[in-house]
RONU-404471 format. One record per residue (C-alpha): x, y, z; residue number from 1. Coordinates in steps of 0.05 Angstrom, whole numbers. Layout:
! residues N
+--------+--------+--------+-----+
:     px :     py :     pz :   i :
+--------+--------+--------+-----+
:      X :      Y :      Z : NUM :
...
+--------+--------+--------+-----+
This chain:
! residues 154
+--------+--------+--------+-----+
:     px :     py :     pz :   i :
+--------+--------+--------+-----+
:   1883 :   1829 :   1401 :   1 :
:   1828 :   1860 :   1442 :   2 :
:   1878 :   1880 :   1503 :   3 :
:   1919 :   1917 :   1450 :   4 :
:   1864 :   1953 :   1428 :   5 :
:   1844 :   1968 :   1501 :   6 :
:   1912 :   1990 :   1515 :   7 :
:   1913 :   2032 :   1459 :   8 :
:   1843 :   2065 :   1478 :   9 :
:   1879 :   2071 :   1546 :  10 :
:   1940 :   2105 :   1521 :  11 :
:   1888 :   2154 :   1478 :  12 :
:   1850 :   2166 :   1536 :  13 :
:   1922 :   2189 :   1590 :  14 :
:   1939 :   2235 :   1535 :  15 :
:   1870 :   2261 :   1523 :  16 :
:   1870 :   2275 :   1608 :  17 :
:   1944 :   2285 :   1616 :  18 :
:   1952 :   2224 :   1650 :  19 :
:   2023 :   2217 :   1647 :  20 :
:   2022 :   2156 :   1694 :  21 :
:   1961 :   2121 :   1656 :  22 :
:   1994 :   2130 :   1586 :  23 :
:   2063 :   2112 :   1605 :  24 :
:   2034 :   2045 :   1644 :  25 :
:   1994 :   2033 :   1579 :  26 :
:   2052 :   2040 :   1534 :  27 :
:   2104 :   1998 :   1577 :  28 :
:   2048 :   1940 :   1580 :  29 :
:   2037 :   1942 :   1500 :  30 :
:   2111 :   1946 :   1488 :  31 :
:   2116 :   1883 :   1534 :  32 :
:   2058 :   1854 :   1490 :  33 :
:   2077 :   1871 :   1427 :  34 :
:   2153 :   1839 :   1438 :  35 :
:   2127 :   1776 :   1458 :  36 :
:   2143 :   1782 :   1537 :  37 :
:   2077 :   1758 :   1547 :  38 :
:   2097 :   1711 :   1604 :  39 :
:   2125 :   1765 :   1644 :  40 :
:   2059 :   1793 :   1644 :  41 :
:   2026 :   1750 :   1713 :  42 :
:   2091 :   1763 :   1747 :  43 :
:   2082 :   1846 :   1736 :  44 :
:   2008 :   1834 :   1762 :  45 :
:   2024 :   1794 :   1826 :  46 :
:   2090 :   1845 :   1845 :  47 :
:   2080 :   1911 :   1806 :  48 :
:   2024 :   1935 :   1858 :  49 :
:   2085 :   1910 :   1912 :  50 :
:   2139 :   1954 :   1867 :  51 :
:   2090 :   2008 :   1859 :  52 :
:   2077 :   2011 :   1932 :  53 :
:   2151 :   2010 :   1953 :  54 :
:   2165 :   2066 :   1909 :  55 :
:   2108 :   2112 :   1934 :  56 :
:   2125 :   2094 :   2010 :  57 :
:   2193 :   2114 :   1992 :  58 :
:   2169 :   2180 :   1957 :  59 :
:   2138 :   2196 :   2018 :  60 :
:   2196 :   2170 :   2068 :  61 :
:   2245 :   2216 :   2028 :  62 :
:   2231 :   2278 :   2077 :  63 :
:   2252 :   2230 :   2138 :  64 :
:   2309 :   2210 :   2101 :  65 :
:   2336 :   2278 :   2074 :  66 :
:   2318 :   2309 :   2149 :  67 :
:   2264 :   2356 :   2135 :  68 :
:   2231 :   2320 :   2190 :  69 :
:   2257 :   2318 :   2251 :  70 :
:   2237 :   2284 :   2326 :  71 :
:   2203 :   2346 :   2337 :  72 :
:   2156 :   2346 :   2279 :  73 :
:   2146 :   2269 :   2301 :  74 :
:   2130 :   2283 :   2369 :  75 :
:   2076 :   2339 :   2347 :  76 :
:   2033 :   2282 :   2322 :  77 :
:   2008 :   2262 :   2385 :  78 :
:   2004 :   2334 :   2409 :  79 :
:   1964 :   2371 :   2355 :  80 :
:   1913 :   2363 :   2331 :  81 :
:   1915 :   2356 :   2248 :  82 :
:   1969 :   2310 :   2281 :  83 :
:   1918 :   2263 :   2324 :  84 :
:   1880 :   2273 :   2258 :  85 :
:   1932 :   2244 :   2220 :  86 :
:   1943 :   2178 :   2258 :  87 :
:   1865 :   2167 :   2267 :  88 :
:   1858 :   2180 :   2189 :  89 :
:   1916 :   2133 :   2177 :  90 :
:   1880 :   2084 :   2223 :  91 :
:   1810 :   2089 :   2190 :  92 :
:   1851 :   2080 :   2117 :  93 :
:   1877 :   2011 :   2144 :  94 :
:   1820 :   1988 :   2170 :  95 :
:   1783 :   1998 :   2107 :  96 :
:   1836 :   1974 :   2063 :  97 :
:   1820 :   1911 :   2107 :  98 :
:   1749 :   1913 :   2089 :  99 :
:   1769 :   1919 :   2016 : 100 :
:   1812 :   1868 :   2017 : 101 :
:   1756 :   1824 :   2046 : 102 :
:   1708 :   1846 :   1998 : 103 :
:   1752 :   1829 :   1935 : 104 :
:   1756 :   1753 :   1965 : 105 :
:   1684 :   1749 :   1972 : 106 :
:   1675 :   1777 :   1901 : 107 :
:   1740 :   1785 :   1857 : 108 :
:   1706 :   1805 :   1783 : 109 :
:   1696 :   1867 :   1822 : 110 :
:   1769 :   1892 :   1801 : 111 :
:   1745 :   1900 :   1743 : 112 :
:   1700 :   1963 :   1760 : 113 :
:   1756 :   1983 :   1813 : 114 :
:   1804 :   1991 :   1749 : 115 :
:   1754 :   2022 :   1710 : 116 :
:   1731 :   2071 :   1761 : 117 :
:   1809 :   2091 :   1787 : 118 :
:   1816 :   2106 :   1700 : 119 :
:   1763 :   2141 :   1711 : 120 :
:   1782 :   2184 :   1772 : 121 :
:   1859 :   2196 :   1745 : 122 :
:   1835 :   2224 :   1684 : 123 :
:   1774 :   2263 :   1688 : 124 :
:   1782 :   2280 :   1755 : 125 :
:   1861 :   2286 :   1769 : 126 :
:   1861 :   2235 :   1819 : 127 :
:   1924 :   2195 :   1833 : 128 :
:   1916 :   2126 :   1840 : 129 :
:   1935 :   2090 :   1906 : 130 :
:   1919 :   2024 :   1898 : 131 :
:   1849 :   1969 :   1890 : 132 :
:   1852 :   1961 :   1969 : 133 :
:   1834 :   2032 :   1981 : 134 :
:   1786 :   2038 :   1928 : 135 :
:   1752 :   1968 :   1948 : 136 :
:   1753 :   1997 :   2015 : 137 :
:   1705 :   2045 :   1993 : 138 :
:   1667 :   2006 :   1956 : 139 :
:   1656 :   1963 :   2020 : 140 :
:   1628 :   2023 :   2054 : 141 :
:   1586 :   2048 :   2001 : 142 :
:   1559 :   1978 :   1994 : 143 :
:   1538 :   1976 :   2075 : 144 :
:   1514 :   2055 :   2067 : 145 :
:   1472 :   2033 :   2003 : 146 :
:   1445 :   1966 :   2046 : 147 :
:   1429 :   2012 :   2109 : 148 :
:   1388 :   2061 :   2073 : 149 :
:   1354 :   2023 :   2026 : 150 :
:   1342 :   1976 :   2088 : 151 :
:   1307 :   2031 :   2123 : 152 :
:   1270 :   2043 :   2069 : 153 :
:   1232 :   1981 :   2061 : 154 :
+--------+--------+--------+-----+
Protein backbone atom coordinates (compact mmCIF):
# COMPACT_ATOMS: atom_id res chain seq x y z
CA UNK A 1 0.00 0.00 0.00
CA UNK A 2 2.70 2.51 0.78
CA UNK A 3 4.23 2.34 -2.98
CA UNK A 4 0.73 3.28 -4.14
CA UNK A 5 0.59 6.04 -2.10
CA UNK A 6 4.14 7.08 -3.16
CA UNK A 7 3.18 6.66 -6.65
CA UNK A 8 0.32 8.66 -6.23
CA UNK A 9 2.35 11.55 -4.43
CA UNK A 10 4.61 11.03 -7.47
CA UNK A 11 1.93 11.39 -10.07
CA UNK A 12 0.68 14.71 -7.90
CA UNK A 13 4.00 15.94 -7.83
CA UNK A 14 4.72 15.50 -12.40
CA UNK A 15 1.52 17.34 -12.72
CA UNK A 16 2.23 19.90 -10.12
CA UNK A 17 5.93 20.46 -12.26
CA UNK A 18 4.67 19.44 -15.65
CA UNK A 19 6.50 16.42 -15.60
CA UNK A 20 4.99 14.70 -18.30
CA UNK A 21 7.61 11.88 -18.15
CA UNK A 22 7.44 11.56 -14.21
CA UNK A 23 3.55 11.36 -14.16
CA UNK A 24 3.14 9.16 -17.07
CA UNK A 25 6.03 6.61 -15.51
CA UNK A 26 4.04 6.93 -12.23
CA UNK A 27 0.77 6.10 -13.73
CA UNK A 28 1.96 3.12 -16.03
CA UNK A 29 3.72 1.61 -12.75
CA UNK A 30 0.33 1.98 -10.53
CA UNK A 31 -1.76 0.68 -13.41
CA UNK A 32 0.74 -2.33 -13.43
CA UNK A 33 0.19 -2.45 -9.55
CA UNK A 34 -3.16 -2.01 -9.24
CA UNK A 35 -3.98 -5.00 -12.02
CA UNK A 36 -2.06 -7.39 -10.24
CA UNK A 37 1.12 -7.52 -12.76
CA UNK A 38 3.14 -7.31 -9.83
CA UNK A 39 5.65 -9.90 -11.02
CA UNK A 40 6.44 -8.04 -14.08
CA UNK A 41 7.57 -5.44 -11.90
CA UNK A 42 11.67 -6.76 -11.26
CA UNK A 43 11.76 -7.55 -14.91
CA UNK A 44 10.78 -3.56 -15.85
CA UNK A 45 13.58 -2.64 -13.20
CA UNK A 46 16.44 -4.82 -14.49
CA UNK A 47 15.50 -3.85 -18.53
CA UNK A 48 13.43 -0.61 -18.48
CA UNK A 49 16.73 1.55 -17.83
CA UNK A 50 18.10 -0.84 -21.06
CA UNK A 51 14.58 0.13 -23.07
CA UNK A 52 14.79 3.59 -21.87
CA UNK A 53 18.31 3.93 -23.01
CA UNK A 54 17.77 2.39 -26.49
CA UNK A 55 15.03 4.67 -27.10
CA UNK A 56 16.96 7.92 -26.21
CA UNK A 57 20.15 6.70 -28.22
CA UNK A 58 17.79 6.26 -31.00
CA UNK A 59 16.18 9.80 -30.45
CA UNK A 60 19.42 11.08 -30.85
CA UNK A 61 20.68 8.68 -33.86
CA UNK A 62 17.52 9.80 -35.80
CA UNK A 63 19.45 12.90 -37.45
CA UNK A 64 22.14 10.23 -38.78
CA UNK A 65 19.49 8.21 -39.90
CA UNK A 66 17.21 10.78 -41.66
CA UNK A 67 20.64 12.47 -43.18
CA UNK A 68 20.76 15.75 -41.53
CA UNK A 69 24.20 14.74 -40.71
CA UNK A 70 26.41 14.06 -43.09
CA UNK A 71 30.46 12.83 -43.29
CA UNK A 72 31.15 16.31 -43.32
CA UNK A 73 29.52 17.31 -40.12
CA UNK A 74 31.35 13.98 -38.75
CA UNK A 75 34.61 14.89 -39.85
CA UNK A 76 34.28 18.53 -38.20
CA UNK A 77 34.52 16.83 -34.84
CA UNK A 78 38.01 16.38 -34.84
CA UNK A 79 38.59 19.72 -36.56
CA UNK A 80 36.67 22.29 -34.38
CA UNK A 81 36.72 22.96 -31.62
CA UNK A 82 33.03 22.67 -29.77
CA UNK A 83 33.74 19.46 -31.85
CA UNK A 84 37.13 18.28 -29.87
CA UNK A 85 34.88 19.55 -27.02
CA UNK A 86 32.33 17.20 -27.77
CA UNK A 87 34.35 13.97 -27.82
CA UNK A 88 36.42 15.00 -24.63
CA UNK A 89 32.99 15.81 -22.89
CA UNK A 90 31.60 12.49 -24.11
CA UNK A 91 34.85 10.97 -22.76
CA UNK A 92 34.77 12.61 -19.27
CA UNK A 93 30.71 11.49 -19.14
CA UNK A 94 31.95 7.76 -19.53
CA UNK A 95 34.46 7.84 -17.35
CA UNK A 96 32.34 9.08 -14.64
CA UNK A 97 29.44 6.96 -15.38
CA UNK A 98 32.28 4.37 -14.56
CA UNK A 99 32.92 5.92 -11.28
CA UNK A 100 29.19 5.84 -10.58
CA UNK A 101 28.76 2.63 -11.41
CA UNK A 102 31.54 1.71 -8.97
CA UNK A 103 30.24 3.73 -6.33
CA UNK A 104 26.60 2.13 -6.44
CA UNK A 105 28.53 -1.46 -5.89
CA UNK A 106 30.31 -0.20 -3.01
CA UNK A 107 27.11 1.35 -1.57
CA UNK A 108 23.75 0.45 -3.44
CA UNK A 109 20.96 2.10 -0.74
CA UNK A 110 22.38 5.13 -2.36
CA UNK A 111 19.78 4.82 -5.34
CA UNK A 112 17.57 5.73 -3.21
CA UNK A 113 18.77 9.48 -2.91
CA UNK A 114 19.81 9.20 -6.75
CA UNK A 115 15.92 8.70 -7.43
CA UNK A 116 14.95 11.13 -5.09
CA UNK A 117 17.28 13.80 -6.17
CA UNK A 118 16.71 13.10 -10.32
CA UNK A 119 12.53 13.75 -8.97
CA UNK A 120 13.83 16.41 -7.71
CA UNK A 121 15.79 17.91 -10.62
CA UNK A 122 12.92 16.96 -13.40
CA UNK A 123 10.44 18.80 -11.56
CA UNK A 124 11.57 21.80 -9.87
CA UNK A 125 14.26 22.36 -12.00
CA UNK A 126 13.21 20.98 -15.66
CA UNK A 127 15.89 18.63 -15.81
CA UNK A 128 15.53 15.51 -17.97
CA UNK A 129 16.56 12.54 -16.51
CA UNK A 130 19.42 10.44 -18.07
CA UNK A 131 19.94 7.72 -16.07
CA UNK A 132 21.45 6.64 -12.00
CA UNK A 133 25.03 6.16 -13.71
CA UNK A 134 25.37 9.74 -14.56
CA UNK A 135 23.89 11.04 -11.54
CA UNK A 136 26.06 8.49 -9.30
CA UNK A 137 28.83 9.72 -11.38
CA UNK A 138 28.46 12.93 -9.80
CA UNK A 139 27.91 11.93 -6.69
CA UNK A 140 31.31 10.12 -6.88
CA UNK A 141 32.95 13.41 -7.61
CA UNK A 142 31.21 15.44 -5.18
CA UNK A 143 32.02 12.77 -2.61
CA UNK A 144 36.13 13.04 -3.50
CA UNK A 145 35.60 17.16 -3.83
CA UNK A 146 33.80 17.03 -0.27
CA UNK A 147 36.82 14.49 1.11
CA UNK A 148 39.58 16.83 -0.46
CA UNK A 149 38.40 19.94 1.09
CA UNK A 150 37.33 18.96 4.22
CA UNK A 151 40.73 16.99 4.23
CA UNK A 152 42.59 20.18 3.85
CA UNK A 153 40.85 21.50 6.35
CA UNK A 154 41.74 19.47 9.22
Amino acid sequence: MNGDILLVALIIIGLIGRSHIITTAACVLLIIKLISLDRYLPTIERRGLELGLLFLTMGVLVPFASERISIKDVTSMFTTWPGILALVGGAIATYMNGKGLELLKIDPQLIVGLVIGSIFGIVFLKGIPVGPLMAAGITAFLFKLFTFVFDKLR
